[in-house]
C-alpha positions as CSV (number, residue, x, y, z in Angstrom):
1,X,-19.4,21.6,-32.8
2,X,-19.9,22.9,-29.3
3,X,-17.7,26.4,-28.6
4,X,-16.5,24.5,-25.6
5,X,-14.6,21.5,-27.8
6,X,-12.7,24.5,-29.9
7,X,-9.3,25.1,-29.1
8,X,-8.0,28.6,-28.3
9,X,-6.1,30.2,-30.9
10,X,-2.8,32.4,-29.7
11,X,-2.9,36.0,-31.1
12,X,0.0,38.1,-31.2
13,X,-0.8,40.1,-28.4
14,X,-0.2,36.7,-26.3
15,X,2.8,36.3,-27.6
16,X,5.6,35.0,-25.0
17,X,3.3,34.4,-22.3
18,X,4.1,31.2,-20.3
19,X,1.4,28.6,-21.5
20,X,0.3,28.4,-17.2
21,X,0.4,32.4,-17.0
22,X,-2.0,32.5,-20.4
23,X,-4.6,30.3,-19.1
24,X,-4.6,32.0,-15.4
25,X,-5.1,35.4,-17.4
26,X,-8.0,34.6,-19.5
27,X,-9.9,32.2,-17.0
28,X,-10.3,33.9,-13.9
29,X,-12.5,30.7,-12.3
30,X,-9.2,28.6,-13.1
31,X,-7.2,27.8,-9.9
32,X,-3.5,27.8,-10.3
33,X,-2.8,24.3,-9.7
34,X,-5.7,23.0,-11.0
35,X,-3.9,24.3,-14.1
36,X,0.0,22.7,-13.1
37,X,-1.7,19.4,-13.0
38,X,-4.1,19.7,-16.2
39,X,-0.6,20.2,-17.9
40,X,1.0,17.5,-15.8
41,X,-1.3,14.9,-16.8
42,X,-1.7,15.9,-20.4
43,X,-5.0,17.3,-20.4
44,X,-4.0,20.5,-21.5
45,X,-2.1,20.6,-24.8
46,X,-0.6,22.6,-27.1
47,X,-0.3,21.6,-30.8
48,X,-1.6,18.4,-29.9
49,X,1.2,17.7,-27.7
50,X,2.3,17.5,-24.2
51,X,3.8,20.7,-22.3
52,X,5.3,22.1,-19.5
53,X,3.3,25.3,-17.9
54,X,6.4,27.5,-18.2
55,X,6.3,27.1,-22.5
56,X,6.6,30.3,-23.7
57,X,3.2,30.5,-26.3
58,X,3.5,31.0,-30.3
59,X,1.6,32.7,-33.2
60,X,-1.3,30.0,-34.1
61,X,-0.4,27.7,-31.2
62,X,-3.8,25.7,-30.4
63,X,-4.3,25.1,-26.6
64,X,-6.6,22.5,-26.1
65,X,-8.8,22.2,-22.6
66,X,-11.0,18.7,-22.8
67,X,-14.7,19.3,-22.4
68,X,-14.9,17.5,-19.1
69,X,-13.2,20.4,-17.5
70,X,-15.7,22.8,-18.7
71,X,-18.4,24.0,-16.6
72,X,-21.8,25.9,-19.0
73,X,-19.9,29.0,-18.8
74,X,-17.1,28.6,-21.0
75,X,-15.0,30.5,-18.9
76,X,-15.3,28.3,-16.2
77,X,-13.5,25.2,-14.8
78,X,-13.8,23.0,-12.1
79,X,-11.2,23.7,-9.5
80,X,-9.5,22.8,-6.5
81,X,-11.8,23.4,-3.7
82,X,-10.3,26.4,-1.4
83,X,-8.5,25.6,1.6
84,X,-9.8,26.4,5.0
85,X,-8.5,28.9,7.5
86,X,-6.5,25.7,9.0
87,X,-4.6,24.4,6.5
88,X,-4.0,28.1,4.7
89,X,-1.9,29.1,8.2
90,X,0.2,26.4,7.5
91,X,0.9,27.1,3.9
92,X,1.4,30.6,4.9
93,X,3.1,30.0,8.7
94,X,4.3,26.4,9.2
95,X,7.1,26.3,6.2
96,X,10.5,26.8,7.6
97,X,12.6,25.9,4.8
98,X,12.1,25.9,1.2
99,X,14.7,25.9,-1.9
100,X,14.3,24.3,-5.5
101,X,14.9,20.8,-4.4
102,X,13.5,20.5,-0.9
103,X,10.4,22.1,1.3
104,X,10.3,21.6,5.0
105,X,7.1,22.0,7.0
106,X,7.1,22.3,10.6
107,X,4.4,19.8,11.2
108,X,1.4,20.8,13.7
109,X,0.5,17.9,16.9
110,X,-3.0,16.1,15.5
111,X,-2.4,17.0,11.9
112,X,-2.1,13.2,9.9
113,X,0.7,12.9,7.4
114,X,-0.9,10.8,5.3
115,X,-4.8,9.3,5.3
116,X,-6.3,6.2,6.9
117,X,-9.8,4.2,7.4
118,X,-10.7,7.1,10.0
119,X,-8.6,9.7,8.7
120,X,-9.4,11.7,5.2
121,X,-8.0,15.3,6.0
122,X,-4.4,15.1,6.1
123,X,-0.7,16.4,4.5
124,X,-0.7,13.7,1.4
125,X,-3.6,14.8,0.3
126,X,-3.2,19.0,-0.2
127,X,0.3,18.3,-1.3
128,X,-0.7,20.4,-4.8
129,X,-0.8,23.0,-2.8
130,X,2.6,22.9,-1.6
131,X,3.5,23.2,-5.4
132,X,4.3,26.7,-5.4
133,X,7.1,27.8,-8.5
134,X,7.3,23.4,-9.3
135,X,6.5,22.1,-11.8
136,X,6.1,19.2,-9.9
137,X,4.1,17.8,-7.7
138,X,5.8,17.5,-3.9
139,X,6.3,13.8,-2.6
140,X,6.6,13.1,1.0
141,X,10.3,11.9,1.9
142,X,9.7,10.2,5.0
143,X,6.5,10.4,8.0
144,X,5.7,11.6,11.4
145,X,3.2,10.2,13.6
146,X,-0.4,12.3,13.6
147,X,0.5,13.2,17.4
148,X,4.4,14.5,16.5
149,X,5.2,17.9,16.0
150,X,7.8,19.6,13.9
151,X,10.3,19.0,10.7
152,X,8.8,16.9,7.6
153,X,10.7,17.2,4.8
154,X,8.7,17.0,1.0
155,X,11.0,16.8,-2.2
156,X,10.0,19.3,-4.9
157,X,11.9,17.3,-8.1
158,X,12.1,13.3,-9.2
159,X,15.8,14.3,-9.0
160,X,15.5,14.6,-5.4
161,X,12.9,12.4,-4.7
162,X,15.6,9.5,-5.9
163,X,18.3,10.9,-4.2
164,X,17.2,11.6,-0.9
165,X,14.9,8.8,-1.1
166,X,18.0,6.7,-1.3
167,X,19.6,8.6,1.7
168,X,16.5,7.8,4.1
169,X,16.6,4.2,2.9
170,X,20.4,3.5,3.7
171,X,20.0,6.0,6.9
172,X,22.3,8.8,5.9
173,X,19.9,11.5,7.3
174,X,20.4,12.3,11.0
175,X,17.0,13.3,12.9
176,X,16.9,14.7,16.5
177,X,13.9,14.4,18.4
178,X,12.7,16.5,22.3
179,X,10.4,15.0,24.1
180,X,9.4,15.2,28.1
181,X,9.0,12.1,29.3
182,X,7.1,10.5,32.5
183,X,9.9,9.1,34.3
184,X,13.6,8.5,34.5
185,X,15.7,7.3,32.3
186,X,18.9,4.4,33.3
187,X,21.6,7.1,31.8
188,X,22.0,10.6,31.2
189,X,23.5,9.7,27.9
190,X,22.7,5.7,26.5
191,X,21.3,3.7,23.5
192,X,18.5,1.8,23.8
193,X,19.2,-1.5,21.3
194,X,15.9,-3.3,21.5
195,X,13.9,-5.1,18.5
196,X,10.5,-4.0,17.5
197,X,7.4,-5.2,15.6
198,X,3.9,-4.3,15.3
199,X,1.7,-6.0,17.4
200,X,-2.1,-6.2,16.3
201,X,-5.4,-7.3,17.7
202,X,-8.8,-6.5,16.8
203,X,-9.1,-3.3,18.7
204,X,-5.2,-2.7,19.3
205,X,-2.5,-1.8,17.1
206,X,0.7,-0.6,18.8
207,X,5.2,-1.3,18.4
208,X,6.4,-3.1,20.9
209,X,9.9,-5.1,22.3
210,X,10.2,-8.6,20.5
211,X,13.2,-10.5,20.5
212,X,12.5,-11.8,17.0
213,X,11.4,-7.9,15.7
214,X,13.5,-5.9,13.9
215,X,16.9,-4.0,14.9
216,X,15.6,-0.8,16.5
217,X,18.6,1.9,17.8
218,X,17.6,4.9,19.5
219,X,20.3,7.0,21.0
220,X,19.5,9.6,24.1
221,X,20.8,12.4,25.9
222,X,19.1,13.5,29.2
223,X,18.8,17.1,29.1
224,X,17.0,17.7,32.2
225,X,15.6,15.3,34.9
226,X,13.8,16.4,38.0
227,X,10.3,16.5,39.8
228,X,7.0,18.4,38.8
229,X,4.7,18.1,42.2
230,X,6.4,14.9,43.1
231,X,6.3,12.6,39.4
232,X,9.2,12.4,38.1
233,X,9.8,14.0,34.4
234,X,13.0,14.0,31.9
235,X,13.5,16.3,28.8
236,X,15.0,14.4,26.6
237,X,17.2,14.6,23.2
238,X,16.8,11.6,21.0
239,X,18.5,10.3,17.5
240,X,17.2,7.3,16.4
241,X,19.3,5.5,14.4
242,X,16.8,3.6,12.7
243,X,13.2,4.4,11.5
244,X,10.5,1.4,12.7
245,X,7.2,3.0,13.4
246,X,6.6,4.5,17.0
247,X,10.1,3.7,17.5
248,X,10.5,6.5,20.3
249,X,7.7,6.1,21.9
250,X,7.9,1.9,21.6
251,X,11.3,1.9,23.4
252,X,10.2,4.9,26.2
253,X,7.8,2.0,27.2
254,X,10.1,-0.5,26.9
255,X,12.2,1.1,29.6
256,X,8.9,1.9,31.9
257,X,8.3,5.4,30.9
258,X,5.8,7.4,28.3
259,X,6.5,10.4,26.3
260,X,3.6,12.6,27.7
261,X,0.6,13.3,26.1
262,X,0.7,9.7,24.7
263,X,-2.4,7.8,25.3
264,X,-1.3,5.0,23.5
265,X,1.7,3.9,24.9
266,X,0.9,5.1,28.3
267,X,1.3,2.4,30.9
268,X,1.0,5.0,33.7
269,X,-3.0,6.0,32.9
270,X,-3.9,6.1,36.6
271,X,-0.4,8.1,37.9
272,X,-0.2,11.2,35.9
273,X,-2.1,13.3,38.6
274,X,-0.4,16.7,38.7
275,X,0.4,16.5,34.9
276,X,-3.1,16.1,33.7
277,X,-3.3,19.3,32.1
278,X,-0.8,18.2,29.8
279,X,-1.9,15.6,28.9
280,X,-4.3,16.9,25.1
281,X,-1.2,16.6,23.0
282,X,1.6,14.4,22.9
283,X,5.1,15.9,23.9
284,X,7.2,14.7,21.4
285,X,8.6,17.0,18.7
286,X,10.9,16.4,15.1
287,X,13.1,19.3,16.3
288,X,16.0,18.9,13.5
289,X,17.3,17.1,10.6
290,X,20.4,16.6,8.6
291,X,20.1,16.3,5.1
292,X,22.4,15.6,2.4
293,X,22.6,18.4,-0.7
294,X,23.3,17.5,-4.2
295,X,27.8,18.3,-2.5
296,X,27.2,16.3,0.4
297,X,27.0,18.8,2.1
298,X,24.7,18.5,5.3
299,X,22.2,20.8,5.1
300,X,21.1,21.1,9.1
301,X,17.1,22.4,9.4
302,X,15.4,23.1,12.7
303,X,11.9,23.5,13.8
304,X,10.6,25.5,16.8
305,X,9.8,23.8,19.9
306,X,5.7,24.0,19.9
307,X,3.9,25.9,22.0
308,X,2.0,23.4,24.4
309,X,5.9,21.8,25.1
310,X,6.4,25.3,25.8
311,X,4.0,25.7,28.3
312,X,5.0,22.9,30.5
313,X,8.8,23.9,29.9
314,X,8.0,27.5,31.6
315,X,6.2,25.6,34.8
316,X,9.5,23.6,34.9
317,X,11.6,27.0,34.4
318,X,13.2,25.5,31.4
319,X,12.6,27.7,28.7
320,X,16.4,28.0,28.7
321,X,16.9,24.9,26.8
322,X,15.3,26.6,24.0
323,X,17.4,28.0,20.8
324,X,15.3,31.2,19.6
């Protein structure tokens, strides 16, 4: 039989290693998580049986690695590929919150939550490397659009997963959006109460206002309205109520304005003028959410207002709005 089939033996000098800690030790080629989900899925074993990588090791415990996972070298294993320079600044800079049930990213504008027929690179797809201390893989709790910025919340146990996923289902999480808007809107505090559905064509896909859609509640505060070289422009707070997809940015257009930055519910294309410039990345941003603890007790998370709605709120002398 082929060294690479044999099991590795525990001596006493391993004695009361985790089995994860072990295996990271002696094979310096294997990535961490590639080990977390060997273990997860049962390809690892100890004893013949499934484990958990914090089991503390035994005299004569056999760890078995499957062939497959063995490169010539039989200290080698095929491993994650590395992250680029991208996605490590988010691991290392973009996580705002993080305790054993919950870990909150503060979402980048153009980064995809999860993939598509022209999108492979995205959040769902590196979540292993959100892992950290779990021995779990992180699941995504709700989404943003690719174009939105800030708070996305990813659960870190089944535990959690089932209890907040219950929470988003019967709308018990509050989430406050900012966005500068292209226009005025009717009040400086309303709710717009108009039903959405998807409406889809061959080379058009967008949410819009349909009497038969579904019930779609957005709440709004004006925070600011005014001029910037004569078009008129609103920051504005928003809570939607319920979550139908592009529901923001579907009832903005329903009342004759665009969030800007948003190419694909802008119905002012050929008006924007002055605020060109602005125009790369859609001003809309997940600034804070509300979520239920294991007490019920509202835990409150905010993200930082992004730095190209920045930019535009200095012009406008509005940096003042912002909570450092």
């Amino acid at each position: 039989m082929s060294l690479n089939h044999k099991p590795i033996e525990i001596k006493e000098k391993d004695l009361g290693l985790r089995l994860d800690k072990f295996l990271q030790l002696r094979f310096k080629n294997l990535n961490f998580l590639n080990i977390q989900k060997l273990i997860r899925t049962g390809q690892i074993r100890v004893d013949g049986k499934r484990v958990v990588g914090s089991k503390r090791l035994e005299l004569g415990n056999l760890i078995r690695v499957p062939y497959v996972y063995r490169i010539i070298n039989k200290r080698k294993y095929i491993v994650f590929q590395p992250l680029d320079k991208f996605w490590q600044d988010i691991i290392d800079n973009n996580i705002i919150y993080k305790d054993k049930d919950i870990l909150v990213i503060n979402k980048p504008s153009g980064v995809a939550v999860q993939g598509g027929s022209k999108i492979k690179n995205h959040i769902d797809n590196k979540l292993d490397y959100f892992r950290f201390d779990s021995p779990y893989r992180p699941q995504l709790l709700h989404r943003l659009d690719k174009d939105t910025s800030g708070v996305l919340v990813l659960s870190r146990n089944p535990e959690t997963t089932k209890r907040l996923g219950h929470a988003f289902k019967n709308r018990n999480i509050n989430k406050i959006y900012w966005a500068l808007i292209v226009g005025h809107l009717p009040k400086i505090k309303g709710s717009i109460n108009l039903p959405l559905a998807e409406v889809k064509s061959k080379n058009f896909e967008r949410t819009s206002y349909i009497s038969s859609g579904k019930e779609a509640i957005t709440k709004y505060t004006v925070l600011w309205k005014g001029k910037y070289k004569k078009i008129k422009i609103s920051l504005v707070e928003f809570e939607p109520k319920t979550g139908r997809k592009h529901q923001i940015r579907a009832h903005c257009n329903s009342l004759g304005c665009n969030i800007l930055g948003d190419k694909k519910y802008n119905i002012m294309k050929n008006k924007i003028g002055s605020l060109d410039k602005f125009m790369d990345q859609m001003h809309l941003h997940a600034k804070e959410i509300g979520l239920p603890d294991c007490q019920d007790e509202t835990v409150r998370i905010v993200s930082p207002i992004p730095v190209h709605m920045k930019n535009i709120l200095k012009e406008l002398n509005l940096l003042n709005f912002i909570e450092e």
